[in-house]
N, C-alpha and C positions, 0 to 999 in steps of 0.2 A: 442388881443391875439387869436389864432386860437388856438382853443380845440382840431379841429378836425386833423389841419396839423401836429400837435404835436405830435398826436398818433401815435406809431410806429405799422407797419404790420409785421405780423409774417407769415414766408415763411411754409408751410407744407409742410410733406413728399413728394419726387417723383418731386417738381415743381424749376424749376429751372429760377435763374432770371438775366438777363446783362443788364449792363444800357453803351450806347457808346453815346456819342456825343449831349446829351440831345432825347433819343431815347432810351424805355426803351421795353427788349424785357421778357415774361413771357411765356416758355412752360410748361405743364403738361401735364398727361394722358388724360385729355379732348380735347383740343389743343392748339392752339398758338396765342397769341397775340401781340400787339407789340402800342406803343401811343410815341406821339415829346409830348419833355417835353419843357416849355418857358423857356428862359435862366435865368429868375429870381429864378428860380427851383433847386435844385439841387437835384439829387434821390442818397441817397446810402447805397451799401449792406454788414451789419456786421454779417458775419454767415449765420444765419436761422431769422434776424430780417432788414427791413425794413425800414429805418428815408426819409423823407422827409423835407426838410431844405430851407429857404427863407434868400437871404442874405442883404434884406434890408425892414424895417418898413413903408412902401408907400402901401397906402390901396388897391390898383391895386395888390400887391404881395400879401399881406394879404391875400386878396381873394381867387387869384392861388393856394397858398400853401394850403388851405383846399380842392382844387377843385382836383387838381392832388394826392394828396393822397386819397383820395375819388377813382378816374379813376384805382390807380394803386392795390388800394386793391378788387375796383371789378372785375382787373383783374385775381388778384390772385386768388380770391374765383372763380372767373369762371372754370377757369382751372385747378382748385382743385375739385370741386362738381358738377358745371354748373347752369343755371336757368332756371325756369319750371314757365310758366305762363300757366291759363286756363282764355278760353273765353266759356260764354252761348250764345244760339242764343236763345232769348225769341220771342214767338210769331207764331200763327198758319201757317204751310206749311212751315216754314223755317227749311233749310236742311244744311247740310256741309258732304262734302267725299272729299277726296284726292287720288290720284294716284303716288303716290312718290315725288316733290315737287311742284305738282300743285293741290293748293287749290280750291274748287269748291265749291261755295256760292250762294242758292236758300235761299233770302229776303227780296219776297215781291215786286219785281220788275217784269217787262216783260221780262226778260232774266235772265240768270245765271252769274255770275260773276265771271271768273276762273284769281287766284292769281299765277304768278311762284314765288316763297320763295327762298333765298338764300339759297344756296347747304350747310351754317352753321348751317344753322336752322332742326330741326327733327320736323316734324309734324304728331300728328294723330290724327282721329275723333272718336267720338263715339255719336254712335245712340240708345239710349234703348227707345223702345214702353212706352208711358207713362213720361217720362223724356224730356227735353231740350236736344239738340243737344249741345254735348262740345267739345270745340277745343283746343289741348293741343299741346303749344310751347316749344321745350326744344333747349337750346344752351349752349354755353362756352360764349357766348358774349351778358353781360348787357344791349348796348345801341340799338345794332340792334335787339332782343329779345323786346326791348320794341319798337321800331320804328315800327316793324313789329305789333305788337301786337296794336298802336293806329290806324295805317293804314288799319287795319281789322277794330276794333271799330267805324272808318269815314264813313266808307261805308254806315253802319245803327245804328244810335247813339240813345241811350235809349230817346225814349218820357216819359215826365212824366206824362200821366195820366192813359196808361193800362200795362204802364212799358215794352212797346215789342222794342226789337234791341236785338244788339249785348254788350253785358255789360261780367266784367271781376265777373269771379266767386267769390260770398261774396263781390260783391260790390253792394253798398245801394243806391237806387234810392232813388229820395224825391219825392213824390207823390201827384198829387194836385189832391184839389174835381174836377167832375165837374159841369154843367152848373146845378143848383137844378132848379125844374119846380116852376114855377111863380101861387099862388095863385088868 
């Protein structure tokens, strides 16, 4: 039994939702989305609420049906609120600035590393004396939001023993000793 597929989504003010053809589409004030739903799926709209429906018991379906209600309510909340991810740059001399959607990454390398961002995505940096370098994602879309966001993280991935990379704000490194001198 899927908990999750069962759960119905509730449409908020302002966002509007069409499902054609196994193609479900979500506008709001934020903006627009759109996901193919698999024919095992069925999406449909009562009112201002949301059902996600599987028309057969085969663990393949099972699955779907919690996966696409999942897809279709983060689409809604996107396009209702949006998402906001931040990134730290830990570690001396590492820098970030942008220029509208090209991100500019000094970390630690012999060159600089300039990102172009989807024209979805909003970016900006902040620098304070004394502070980590933060870089703050904000979109309407969940999955590129976070695609963008591990593909920063890759570039320079938290070591664990002085903790320096690019790691997601309030996230907890695990920390090893190191090498103790030999008596």
């Amino acid at each position: 039994m899927s908990r999750i597929g069962n759960a119905p989504i509730e449409i908020p003010q302002g966002v509007e939702v069409q499902v054609e053809k196994g193609l479900v589409t979500v506008k709001g004030p934020k903006g627009e989305l759109t996901q193919d739903i698999d024919t095992a799926i069925t999406v449909e709209v009562d009112g201002n609420v949301i059902n996600v429906k599987r028309h057969t018991e085969q663990k393949d379906h099972k699955a779907k049906h919690g996966l696409y209600r999942s897809l279709v309510n983060n689409m809604v909340e996107g396009v209702s609120k949006g998402y906001k991810t931040q990134q730290e740059l830990v570690g001396v001399g590492y820098r970030a600035s942008n220029q509208g959607q090209k991100l500019d990454l000094l970390l630690g390398y012999s060159h600089n590393i300039v990102i172009e961002l989807p024209s979805e995505i909003k970016v900006t940096t902040e620098s304070e004396r004394g502070k980590n370098p933060v870089i703050t994602l904000e979109s309407h879309d969940k999955q590129l939001i976070g695609h963008v966001a591990a593909k920063i993280r890759s570039l320079r991935k938290p070591e664990p023993y002085k903790g320096k990379g690019v790691k997601y704000v309030g996230e907890h490194i695990r920390r090893k000793a190191g090498k103790s001198a030999a008596k």
